[in-house]
C-alpha positions in Angstrom: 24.1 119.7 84.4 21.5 121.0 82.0 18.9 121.9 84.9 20.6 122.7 87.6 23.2 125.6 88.6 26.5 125.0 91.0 27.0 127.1 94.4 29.6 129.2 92.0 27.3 129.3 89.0 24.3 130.9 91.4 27.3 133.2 93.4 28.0 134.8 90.1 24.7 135.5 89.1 23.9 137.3 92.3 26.8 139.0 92.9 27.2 136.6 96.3 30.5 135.0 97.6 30.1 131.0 97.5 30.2 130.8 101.2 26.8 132.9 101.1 25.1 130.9 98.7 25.8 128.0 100.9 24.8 129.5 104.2 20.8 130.6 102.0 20.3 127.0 100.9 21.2 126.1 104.6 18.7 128.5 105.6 16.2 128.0 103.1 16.2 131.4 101.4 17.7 129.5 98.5 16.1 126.1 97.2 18.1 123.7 95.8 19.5 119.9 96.7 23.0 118.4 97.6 23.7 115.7 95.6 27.1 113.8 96.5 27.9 116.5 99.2 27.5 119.1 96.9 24.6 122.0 96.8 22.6 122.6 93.5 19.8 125.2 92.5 17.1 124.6 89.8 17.4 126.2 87.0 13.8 127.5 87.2 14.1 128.3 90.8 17.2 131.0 89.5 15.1 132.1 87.2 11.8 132.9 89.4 13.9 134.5 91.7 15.4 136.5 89.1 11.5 137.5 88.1 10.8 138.7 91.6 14.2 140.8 92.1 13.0 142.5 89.0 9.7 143.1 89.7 11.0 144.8 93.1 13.2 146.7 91.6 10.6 148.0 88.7 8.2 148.7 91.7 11.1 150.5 93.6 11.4 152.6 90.4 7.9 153.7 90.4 7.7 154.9 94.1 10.9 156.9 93.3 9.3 158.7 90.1 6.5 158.9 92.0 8.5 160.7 94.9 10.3 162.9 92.5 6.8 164.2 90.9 5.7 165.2 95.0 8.8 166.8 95.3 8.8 169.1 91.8 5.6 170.2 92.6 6.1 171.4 96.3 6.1 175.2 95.8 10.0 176.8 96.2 11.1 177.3 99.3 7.9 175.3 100.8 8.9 174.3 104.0 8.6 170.0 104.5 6.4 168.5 107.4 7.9 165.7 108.9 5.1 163.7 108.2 3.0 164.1 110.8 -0.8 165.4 109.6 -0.5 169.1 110.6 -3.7 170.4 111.9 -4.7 174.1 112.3 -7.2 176.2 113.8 -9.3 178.2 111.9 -10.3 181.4 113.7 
């Protein structure tokens, strides 16, 4: 079928057992149909999910470089707040 990927087709492109592809289209967190018993996903539903895994994972990427810029800049042997805003007095 041109359109629509199997529960094994859709396990192997997510790295997911069978079993756990079933138990998202139960759920919902997968869309797809059963047709003669058996469970389906769109084609284009893979694919938008694919789109938004990738944009997480770019976004993930940019709050890590990010992170890693903080860190290089801390001055050596700065100590790290836990943070909490530290506030002090001024005498």
């Amino acid at each position: 079928m041109g359109g629509r990927l199997t529960v094994r087709e859709t396990a192997v492109a997510y790295g997911l057992s069978e079993e756990q592809v079933r138990r998202n289209l139960r759920s919902g967190k997968f869309r797809g149909e059963r047709i003669g018993g058996q469970w389906f996903v769109e084609r284009e539903e893979e694919m938008a999910r694919a789109e938004r895994i990738a944009a997480n994972l770019a976004w993930l990427d940019r709050v890590r470089a990010n992170s890693r810029r903080v860190c290089a800049r801390r001055a050596p042997g700065a100590r790290r707040e836990s943070g909490a805003r530290v506030i002090r007095a001024v005498r």
